[in-house]
C-alpha positions in Angstrom: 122.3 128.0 68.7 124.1 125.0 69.9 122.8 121.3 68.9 123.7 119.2 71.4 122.9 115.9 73.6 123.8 115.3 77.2 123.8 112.3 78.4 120.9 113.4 80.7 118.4 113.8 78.4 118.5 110.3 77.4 118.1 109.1 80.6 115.4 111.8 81.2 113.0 110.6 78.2 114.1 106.5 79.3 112.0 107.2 82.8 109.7 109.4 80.9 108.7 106.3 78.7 108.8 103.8 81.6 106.5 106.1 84.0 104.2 106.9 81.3 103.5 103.0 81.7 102.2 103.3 84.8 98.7 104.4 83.8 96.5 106.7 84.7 95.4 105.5 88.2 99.0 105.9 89.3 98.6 109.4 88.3 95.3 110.6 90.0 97.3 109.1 93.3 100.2 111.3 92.6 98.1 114.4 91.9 96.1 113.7 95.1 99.1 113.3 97.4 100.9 116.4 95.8 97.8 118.8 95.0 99.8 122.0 96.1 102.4 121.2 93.5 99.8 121.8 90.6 99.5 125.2 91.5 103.7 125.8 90.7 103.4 123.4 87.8 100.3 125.8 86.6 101.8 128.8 87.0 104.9 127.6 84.9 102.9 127.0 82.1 101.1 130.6 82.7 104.3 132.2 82.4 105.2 130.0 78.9 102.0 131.0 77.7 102.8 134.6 78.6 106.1 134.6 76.9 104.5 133.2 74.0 101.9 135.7 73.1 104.6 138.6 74.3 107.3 136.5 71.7 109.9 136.8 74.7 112.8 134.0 74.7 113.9 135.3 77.1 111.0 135.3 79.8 110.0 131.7 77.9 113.7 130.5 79.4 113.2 131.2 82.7 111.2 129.0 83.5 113.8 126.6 83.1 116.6 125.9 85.7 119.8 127.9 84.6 121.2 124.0 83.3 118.2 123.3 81.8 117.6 121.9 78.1 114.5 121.8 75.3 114.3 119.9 72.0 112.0 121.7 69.9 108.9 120.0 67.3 111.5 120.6 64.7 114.2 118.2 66.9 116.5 121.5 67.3 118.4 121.0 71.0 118.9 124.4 73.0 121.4 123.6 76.2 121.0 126.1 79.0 118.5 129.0 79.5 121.0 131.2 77.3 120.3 129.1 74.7 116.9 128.4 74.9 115.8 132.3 74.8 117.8 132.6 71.9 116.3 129.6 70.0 113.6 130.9 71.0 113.4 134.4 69.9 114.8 132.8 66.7 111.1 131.0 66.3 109.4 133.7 67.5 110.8 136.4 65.3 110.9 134.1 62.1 108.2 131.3 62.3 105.6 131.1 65.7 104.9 134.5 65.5 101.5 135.5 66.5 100.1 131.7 67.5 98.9 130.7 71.0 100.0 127.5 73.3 96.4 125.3 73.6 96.8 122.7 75.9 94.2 119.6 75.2 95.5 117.0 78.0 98.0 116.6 80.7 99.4 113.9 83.0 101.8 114.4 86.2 103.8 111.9 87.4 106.1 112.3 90.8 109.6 110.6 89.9 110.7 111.4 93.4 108.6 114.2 95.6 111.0 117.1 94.1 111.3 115.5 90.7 108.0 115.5 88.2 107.5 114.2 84.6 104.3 116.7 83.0 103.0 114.7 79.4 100.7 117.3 77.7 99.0 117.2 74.3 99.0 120.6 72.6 98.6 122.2 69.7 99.3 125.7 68.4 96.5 128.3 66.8 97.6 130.8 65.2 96.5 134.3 64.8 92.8 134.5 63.2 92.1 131.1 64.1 89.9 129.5 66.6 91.3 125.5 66.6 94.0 123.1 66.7 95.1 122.4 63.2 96.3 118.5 62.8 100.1 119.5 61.9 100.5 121.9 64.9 99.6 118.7 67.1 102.6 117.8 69.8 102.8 116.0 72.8 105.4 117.3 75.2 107.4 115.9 77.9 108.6 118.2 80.7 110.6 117.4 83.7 110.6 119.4 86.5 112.5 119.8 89.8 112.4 121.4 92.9 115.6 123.0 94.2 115.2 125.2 97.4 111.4 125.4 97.3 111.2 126.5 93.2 110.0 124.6 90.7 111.2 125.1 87.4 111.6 122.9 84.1 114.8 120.9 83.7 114.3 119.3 80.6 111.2 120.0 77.9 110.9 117.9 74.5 107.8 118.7 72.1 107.0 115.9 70.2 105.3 116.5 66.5 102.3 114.5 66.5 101.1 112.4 63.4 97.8 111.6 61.7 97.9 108.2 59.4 
């Protein structure tokens, strides 16, 4: 697995940060003028959640544009959907085995009308268990873009979130 950090990326979580500023009024405009998006931005997150419980890296990395990148809740960096279905099959096989994706909120925000920053709080419940447990807690940043009509994720960080 390769650890690495394009230049990108940085820019990518500097606009995340600044549109998460905008509030959440901002964001019930963007949703309104772009409902037909939600449906593709849904149906991503059905497939992740698919490829989770089926503990395929592979089908988890193509939802992600063939360029695409994901830091992990661990801070691991996977460059390029090759990477990222081997990192993942790595966690799947050896440590997220038999756990479920909850999502508990989510915010879009249109950068441009084919470029979107998704903020979700999620946690992960594993096997036997019916909750989010306070150290599976993340919030996650994924960008999206369009290219000829498909939406798919460009760039996904997973934020560990902390109780004090």
């Amino acid at each position: 697995m390769r650890m690495t950090r394009p230049v990108r990326l940085a820019a990518v979580v500097v606009a995340a940060g600044a549109l998460l500023t905008a509030g959440a009024a901002a964001a019930a405009d963007d949703r309104a003028g772009h409902g037909g998006d939600q449906a593709a931005f849904d149906r991503i997150l059905e497939l992740q959640q698919e490829a989770w419980a089926e503990e395929d890296g592979a089908a988890f990395a193509a939802t992600f544009h063939e360029d695409g990148d994901m830091v992990t809740f661990n801070g691991d960096h996977m460059a390029g959907r090759e990477d990222i279905a081997e990192g993942m099959q790595y966690y799947f096989d050896g440590f997220i085995e038999g756990s479920r994706i909850h999502i508990l909120a989510e915010q879009v925000r249109y950068v441009e009308s084919d470029v979107v920053v998704i903020v979700r709080e999620s946690c992960l419940i594993n096997e036997g268990e019916s909750d989010c447990r306070a150290d599976s807690l993340s919030t996650n940043t994924n960008v999206m873009t369009r290219e000829r009509g498909e939406w798919l994720q460009t760039s996904f960080q997973n934020t560990r979130r902390f109780s004090f």
